[in-house]
C-alpha positions as CSV (number, residue, x, y, z in Angstrom):
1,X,152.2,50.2,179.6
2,X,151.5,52.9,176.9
3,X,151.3,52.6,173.1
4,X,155.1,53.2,171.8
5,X,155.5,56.9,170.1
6,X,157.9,58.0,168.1
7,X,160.5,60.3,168.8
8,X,160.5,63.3,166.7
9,X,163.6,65.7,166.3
10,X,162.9,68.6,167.4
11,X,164.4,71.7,165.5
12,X,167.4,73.3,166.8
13,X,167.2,76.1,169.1
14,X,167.5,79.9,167.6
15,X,170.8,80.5,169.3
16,X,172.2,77.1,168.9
17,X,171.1,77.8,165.0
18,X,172.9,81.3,164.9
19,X,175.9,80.0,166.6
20,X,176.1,77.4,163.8
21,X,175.8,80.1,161.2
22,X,178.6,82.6,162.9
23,X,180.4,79.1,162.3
24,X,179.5,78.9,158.8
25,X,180.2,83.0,157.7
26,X,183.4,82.5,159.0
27,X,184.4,79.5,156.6
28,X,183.3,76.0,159.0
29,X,182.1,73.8,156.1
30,X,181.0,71.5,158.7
31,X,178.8,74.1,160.5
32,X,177.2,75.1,157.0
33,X,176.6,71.4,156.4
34,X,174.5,71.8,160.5
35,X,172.7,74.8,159.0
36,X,171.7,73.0,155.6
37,X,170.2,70.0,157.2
38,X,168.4,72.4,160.1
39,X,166.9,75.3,157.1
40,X,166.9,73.0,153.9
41,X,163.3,70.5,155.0
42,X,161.6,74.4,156.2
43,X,162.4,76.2,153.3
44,X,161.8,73.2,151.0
45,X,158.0,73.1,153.0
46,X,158.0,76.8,152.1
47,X,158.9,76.3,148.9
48,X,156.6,73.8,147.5
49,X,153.5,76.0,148.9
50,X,154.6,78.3,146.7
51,X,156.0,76.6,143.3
52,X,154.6,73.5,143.9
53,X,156.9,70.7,142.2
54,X,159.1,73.3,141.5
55,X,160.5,73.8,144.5
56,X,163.6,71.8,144.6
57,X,164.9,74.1,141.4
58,X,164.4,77.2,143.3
59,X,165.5,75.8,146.5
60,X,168.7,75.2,144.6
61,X,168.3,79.0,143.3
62,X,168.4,79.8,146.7
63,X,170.8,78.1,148.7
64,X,173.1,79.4,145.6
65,X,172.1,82.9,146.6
66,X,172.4,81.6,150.7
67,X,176.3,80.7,149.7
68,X,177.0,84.0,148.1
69,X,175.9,86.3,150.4
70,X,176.4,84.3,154.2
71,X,179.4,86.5,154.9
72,X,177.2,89.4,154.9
73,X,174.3,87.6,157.1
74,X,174.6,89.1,160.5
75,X,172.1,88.0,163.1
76,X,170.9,85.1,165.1
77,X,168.9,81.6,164.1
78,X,165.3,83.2,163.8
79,X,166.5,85.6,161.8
80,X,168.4,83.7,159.4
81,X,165.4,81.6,158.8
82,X,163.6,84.8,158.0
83,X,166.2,85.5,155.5
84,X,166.5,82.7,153.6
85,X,162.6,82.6,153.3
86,X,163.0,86.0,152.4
87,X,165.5,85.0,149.8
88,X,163.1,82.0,148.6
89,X,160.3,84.3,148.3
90,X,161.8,86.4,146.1
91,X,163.4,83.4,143.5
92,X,159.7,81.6,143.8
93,X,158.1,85.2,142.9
94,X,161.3,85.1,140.0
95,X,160.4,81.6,138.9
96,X,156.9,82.4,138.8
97,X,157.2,85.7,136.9
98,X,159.3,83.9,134.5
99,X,156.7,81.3,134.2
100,X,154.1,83.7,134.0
101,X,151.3,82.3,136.3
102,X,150.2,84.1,139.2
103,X,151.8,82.7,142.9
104,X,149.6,80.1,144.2
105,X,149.4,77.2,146.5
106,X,149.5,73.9,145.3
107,X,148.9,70.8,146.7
108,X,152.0,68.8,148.1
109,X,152.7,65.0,146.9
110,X,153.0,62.5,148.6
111,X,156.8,62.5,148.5
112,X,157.4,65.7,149.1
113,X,155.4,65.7,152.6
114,X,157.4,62.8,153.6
115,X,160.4,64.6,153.1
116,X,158.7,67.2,155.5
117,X,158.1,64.8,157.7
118,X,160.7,64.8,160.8
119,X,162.2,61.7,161.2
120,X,161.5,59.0,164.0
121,X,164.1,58.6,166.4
122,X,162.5,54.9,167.4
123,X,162.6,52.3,164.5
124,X,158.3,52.0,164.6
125,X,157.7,52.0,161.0
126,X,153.5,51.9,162.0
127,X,154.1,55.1,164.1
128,X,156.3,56.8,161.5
129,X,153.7,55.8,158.8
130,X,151.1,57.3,160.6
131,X,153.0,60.4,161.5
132,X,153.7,60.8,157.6
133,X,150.2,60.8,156.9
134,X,149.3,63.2,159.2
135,X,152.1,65.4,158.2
136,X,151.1,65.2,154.7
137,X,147.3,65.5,155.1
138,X,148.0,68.8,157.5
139,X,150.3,70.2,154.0
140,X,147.7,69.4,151.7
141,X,145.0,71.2,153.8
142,X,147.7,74.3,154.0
143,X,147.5,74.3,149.8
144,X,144.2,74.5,150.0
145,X,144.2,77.6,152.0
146,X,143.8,81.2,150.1
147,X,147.3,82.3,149.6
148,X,147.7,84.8,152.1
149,X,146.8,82.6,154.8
150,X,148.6,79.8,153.3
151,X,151.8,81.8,153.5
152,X,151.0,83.1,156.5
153,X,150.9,79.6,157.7
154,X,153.8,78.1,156.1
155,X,156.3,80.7,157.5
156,X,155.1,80.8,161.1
157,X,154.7,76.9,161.2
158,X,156.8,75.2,158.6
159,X,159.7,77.9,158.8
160,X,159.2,78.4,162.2
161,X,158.9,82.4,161.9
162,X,157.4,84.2,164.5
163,X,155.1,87.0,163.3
164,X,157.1,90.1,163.1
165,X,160.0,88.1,161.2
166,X,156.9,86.2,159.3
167,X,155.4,89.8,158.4
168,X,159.0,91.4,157.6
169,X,159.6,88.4,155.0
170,X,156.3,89.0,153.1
171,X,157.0,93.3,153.5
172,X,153.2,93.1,155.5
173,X,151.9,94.4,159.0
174,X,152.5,91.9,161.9
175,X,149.1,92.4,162.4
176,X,147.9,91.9,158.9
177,X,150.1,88.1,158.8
178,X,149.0,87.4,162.6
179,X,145.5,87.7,161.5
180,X,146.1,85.5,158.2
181,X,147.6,83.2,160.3
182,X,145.3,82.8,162.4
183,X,142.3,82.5,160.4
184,X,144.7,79.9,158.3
185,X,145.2,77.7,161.4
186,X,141.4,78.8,162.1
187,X,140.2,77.2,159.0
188,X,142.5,74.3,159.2
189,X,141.5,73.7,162.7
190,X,137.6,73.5,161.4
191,X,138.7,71.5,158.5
192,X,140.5,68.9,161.1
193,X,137.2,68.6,163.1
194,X,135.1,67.8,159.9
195,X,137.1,65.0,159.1
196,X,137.0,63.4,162.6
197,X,133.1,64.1,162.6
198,X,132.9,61.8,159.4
């Protein structure tokens, strides 16, 4: 017999995603409430690399923007991921400006990368536990990335971008957030290996 895992949820598929938005534009509350719970945890993960513990206030300032402007949204689940982070980008960027401090990364608490965390489908409170803390130990090695890669990170892993959409969202190359990306994952993968070596 073999050590009990948990489940985890895996994220919906681009088309089912899209189809749930078409829903959603055309007025299904219920289908916007499918797309909320599928986007929200990403772009919150998105979010707080950016803002930090800001991010739920922006994440508000977006989904307001998200609500406003659906019926205009034409396209299917990877690309409506790419533009809400888009959207997110540019009310972090806002929030920042306003704040006047340069965008950064900042480390994720504890309760935030729980909330990141996807949930187990199998009531093993050890395994979620441990899944937790590897979910937030992997966000808080993302902060400490430089910001480019960080980014770079955040939207191809947490948002689920792939790297055109990724490099269309921060108005870069696909080669130029491909390469970020990869040096990000690069340098967390070295990072990862350190810490088992200890």
């Amino acid at each position: 017999m073999g050590e009990a895992r948990p489940h985890r949820h895996s994220r919906m598929g681009d088309t089912e995603l899209g189809e749930a938005v078409a829903r959603a534009r055309d007025g299904d509350e219920a289908a916007f409430g499918v797309v909320y719970r599928e986007v929200h945890p990403m772009l919150l993960g998105y979010l707080r690399g950016l803002v930090g513990a800001d991010a739920d206030d922006v994440a508000s300032e977006t989904w307001h923007d998200i609500v406003r402007d659906v019926g205009a949204f034409r396209g299917g689940g990877e690309s409506f991921r790419g533009w809400t982070a888009t959207i997110a980008r540019h009310r972090a960027l806002d929030h920042l400006r306003r704040g006047r401090v340069r965008p950064r990364t900042t480390a994720l608490d504890e309760g935030t990368a729980e909330s990141l965390a996807e949930r187990a489908a199998v009531p093993d409170s050890e395994g979620a536990a441990l899944e937790n803390l590897a979910t937030a130990r992997a966000l808080s090695l993302i902060a400490e990335l430089p910001r480019d890669q960080a980014e770079a990170v955040l939207l191809r892993v947490v948002m689920g971008l792939g790297g055109p959409m990724a490099a269309e969202v921060l108005g870069k190359r696909p080669g130029a957030v491909r390469t970020a990306s990869y040096r990000g994952l690069m340098r967390l993968s070295e990072r990862l290996r350190g810490a088992e070596e200890k």
